[in-house]
C-alpha positions in Angstrom: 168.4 -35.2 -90.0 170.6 -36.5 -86.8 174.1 -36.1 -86.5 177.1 -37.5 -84.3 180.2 -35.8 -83.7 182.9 -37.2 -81.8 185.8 -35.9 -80.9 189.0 -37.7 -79.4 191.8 -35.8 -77.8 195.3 -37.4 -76.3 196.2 -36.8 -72.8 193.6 -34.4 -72.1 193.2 -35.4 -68.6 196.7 -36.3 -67.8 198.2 -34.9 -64.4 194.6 -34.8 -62.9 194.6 -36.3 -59.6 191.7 -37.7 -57.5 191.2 -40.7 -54.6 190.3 -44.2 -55.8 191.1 -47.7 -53.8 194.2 -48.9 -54.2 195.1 -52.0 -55.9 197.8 -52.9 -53.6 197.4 -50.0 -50.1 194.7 -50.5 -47.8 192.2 -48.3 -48.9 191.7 -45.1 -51.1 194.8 -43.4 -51.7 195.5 -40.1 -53.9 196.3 -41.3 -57.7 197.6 -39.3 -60.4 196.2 -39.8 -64.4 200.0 -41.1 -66.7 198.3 -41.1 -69.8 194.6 -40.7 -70.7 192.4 -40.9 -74.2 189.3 -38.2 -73.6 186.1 -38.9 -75.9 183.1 -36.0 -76.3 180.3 -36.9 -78.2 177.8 -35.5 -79.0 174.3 -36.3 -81.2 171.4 -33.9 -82.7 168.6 -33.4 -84.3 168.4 -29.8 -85.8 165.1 -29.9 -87.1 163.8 -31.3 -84.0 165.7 -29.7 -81.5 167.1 -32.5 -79.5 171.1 -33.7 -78.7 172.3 -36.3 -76.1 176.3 -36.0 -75.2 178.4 -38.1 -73.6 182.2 -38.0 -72.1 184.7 -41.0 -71.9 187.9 -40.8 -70.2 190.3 -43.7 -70.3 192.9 -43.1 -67.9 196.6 -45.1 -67.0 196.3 -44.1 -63.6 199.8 -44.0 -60.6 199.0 -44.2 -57.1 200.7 -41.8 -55.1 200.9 -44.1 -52.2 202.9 -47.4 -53.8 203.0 -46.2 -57.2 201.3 -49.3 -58.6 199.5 -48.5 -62.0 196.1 -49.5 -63.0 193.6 -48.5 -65.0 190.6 -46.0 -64.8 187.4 -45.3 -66.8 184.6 -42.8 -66.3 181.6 -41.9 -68.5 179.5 -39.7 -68.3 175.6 -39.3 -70.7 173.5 -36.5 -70.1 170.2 -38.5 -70.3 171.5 -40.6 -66.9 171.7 -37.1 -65.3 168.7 -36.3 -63.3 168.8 -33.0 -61.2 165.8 -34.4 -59.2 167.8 -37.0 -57.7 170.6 -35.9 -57.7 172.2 -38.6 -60.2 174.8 -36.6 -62.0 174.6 -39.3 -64.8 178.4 -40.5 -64.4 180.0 -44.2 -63.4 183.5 -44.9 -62.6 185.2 -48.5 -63.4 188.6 -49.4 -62.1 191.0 -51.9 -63.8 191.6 -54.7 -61.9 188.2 -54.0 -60.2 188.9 -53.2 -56.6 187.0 -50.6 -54.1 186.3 -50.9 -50.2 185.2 -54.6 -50.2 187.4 -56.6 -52.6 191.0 -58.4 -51.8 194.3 -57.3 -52.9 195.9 -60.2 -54.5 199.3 -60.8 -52.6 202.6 -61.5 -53.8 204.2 -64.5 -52.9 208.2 -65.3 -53.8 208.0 -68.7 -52.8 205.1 -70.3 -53.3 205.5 -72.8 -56.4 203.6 -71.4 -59.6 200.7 -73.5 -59.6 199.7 -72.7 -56.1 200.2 -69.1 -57.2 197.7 -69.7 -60.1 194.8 -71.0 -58.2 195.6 -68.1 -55.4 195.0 -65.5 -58.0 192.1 -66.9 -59.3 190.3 -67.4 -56.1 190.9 -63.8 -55.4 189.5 -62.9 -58.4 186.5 -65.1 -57.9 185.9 -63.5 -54.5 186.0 -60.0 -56.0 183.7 -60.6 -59.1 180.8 -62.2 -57.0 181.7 -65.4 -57.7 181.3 -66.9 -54.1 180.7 -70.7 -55.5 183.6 -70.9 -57.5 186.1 -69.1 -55.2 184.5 -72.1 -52.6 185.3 -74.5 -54.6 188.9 -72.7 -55.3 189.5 -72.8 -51.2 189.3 -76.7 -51.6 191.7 -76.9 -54.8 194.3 -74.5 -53.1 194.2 -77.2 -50.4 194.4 -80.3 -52.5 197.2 -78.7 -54.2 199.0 -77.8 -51.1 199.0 -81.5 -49.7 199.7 -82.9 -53.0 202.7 -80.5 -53.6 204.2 -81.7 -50.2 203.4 -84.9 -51.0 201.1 -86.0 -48.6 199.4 -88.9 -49.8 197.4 -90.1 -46.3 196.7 -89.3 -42.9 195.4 -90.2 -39.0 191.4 -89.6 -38.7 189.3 -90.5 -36.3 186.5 -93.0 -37.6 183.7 -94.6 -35.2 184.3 -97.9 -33.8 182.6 -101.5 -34.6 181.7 -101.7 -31.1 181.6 -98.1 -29.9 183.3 -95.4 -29.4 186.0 -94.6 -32.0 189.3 -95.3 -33.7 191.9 -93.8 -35.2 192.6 -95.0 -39.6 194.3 -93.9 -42.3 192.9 -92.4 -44.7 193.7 -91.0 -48.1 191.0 -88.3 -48.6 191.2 -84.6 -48.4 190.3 -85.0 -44.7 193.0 -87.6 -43.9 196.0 -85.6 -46.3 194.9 -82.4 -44.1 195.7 -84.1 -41.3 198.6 -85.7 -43.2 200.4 -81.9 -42.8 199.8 -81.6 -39.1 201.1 -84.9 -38.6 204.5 -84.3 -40.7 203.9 -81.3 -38.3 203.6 -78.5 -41.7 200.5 -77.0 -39.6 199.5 -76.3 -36.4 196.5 -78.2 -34.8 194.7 -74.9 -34.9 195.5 -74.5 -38.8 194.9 -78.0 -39.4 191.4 -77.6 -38.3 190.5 -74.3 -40.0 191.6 -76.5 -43.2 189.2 -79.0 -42.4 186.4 -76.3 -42.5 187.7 -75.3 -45.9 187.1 -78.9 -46.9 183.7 -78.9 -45.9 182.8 -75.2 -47.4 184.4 -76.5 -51.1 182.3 -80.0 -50.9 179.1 -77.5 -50.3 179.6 -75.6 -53.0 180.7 -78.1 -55.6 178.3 -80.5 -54.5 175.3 -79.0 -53.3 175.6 -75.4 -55.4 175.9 -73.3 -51.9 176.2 -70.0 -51.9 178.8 -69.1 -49.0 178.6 -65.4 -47.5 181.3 -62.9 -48.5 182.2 -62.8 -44.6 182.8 -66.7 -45.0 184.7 -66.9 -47.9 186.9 -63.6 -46.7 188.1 -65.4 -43.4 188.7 -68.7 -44.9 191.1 -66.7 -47.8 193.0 -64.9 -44.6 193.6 -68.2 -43.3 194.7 -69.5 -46.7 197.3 -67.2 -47.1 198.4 -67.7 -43.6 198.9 -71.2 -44.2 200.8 -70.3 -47.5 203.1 -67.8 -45.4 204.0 -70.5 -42.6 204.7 -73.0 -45.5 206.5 -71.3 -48.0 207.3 -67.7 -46.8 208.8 -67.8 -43.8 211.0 -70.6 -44.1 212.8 -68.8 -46.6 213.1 -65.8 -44.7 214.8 -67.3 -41.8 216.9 -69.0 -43.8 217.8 -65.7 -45.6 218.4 -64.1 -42.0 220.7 -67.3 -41.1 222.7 -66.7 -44.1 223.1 -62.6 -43.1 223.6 -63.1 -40.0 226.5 -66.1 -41.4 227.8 -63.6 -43.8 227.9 -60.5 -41.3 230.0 -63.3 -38.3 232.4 -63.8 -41.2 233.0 -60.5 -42.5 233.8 -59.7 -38.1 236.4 -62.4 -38.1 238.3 -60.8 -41.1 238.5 -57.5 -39.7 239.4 -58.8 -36.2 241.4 -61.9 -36.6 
């Protein structure tokens, strides 16, 4: 007759310490269990002389580093052990999932919400192996960008009746991206990059690519560049005008 015996014990493996990735420092950092719930489990067969075990630890885990907190969970089952390999039989998940190749989602003061949103989910697209729908998220980040500062049209260059080309309106993701750079929201250079987004989004929504990682990681750096130049920064300097405003005034008072 089998049996199972499980035992749960509270903050077993609190205090331990160990090196994970960070979810917000660049790279693994020492972290440090808060809280943890410890399982050991364990099921026989006296008659026939058999018993599998297992170990779960679920872990609130600090980093040492920026002391954000996240969550940790290893298991361990003896019949994944194999001394022959060298497989020790146990796995290790963090919570958000994060490790060498994965983005840290950044915080942004400024940016309006729904921006935010989309920001957040592209990241997470990118770091689940979603590379199609974080492609197609690239494109919506930059339709909601144009539309947010209103930027209904733009200059683009179209070819010429008789030759050469000519330069139209034009109200489509192209033109509004062009739109920016003409209100002058984005550098030529920037402007460009965009227009590469535009064309990685179409492929994905339309035609079911599959961008590579290395794509889809340079055209999020460039993303969040643009959202620094447009949002970010402009509120910085105007936080340094009104310090450097407050810090004249508080010099006139003391020498009048």
């Amino acid at each position: 007759m089998s049996k199972t015996e499980v035992k749960q014990t509270e903050n077993k493996t609190k205090s331990e310490k160990f090196s994970v990735p960070c979810v917000k420092c660049n790279g693994a950092t020492k972290h440090q269990v808060l809280a943890s719930i410890d399982v050991d489990g364990e099921a026989y067969d006296q008659g026939e002389e058999w018993s599998v075990n297992w170990v779960d630890h679920y872990q609130v885990i600090q980093c040492g580093g920026c002391e954000s907190i996240s969550f940790r969970h290893t298991s361990w089952f003896s019949e994944d052990a194999d001394p022959m390999s060298g497989e020790s039989g146990e796995t290790e998940r963090l919570y958000p999932k994060r490790g060498l190749e994965t983005l840290p989602t950044k915080s942004y003061h400024n940016v309006p919400s729904n921006l935010r949103r989309i920001y957040s989910e592209l990241i997470d697209c990118f770091n689940n192996d979603s590379p199609t729908l974080c492609a197609a998220g690239l494109r919506a980040i930059v339709e909601g960008i144009c539309a947010e500062r209103g930027i209904l049209d733009g200059p683009v260059e179209e070819p010429a009746k008789g030759g050469g080309t000519k330069i139209v309106r034009s109200k489509d993701l192209r033109g509004r991206i062009a739109g920016l750079q003409e209100k002058g929201l984005l550098t030529e250079t920037s402007a460009d990059t965009l227009h590469e987004h535009r064309y990685l989004g179409n492929d994905a929504v339309h035609q079911l690519a599959r961008p590579s990682a290395d794509e889809l990681r340079l055209a999020i750096e460039i993303v969040e560049h643009t959202l620094d130049q447009l949002y970010e920064l402009p509120e910085k300097a105007e936080e340094l005008k009104r310090a450097k405003a407050l810090r004249q005034k508080k010099q006139s008072k003391a020498h009048p």
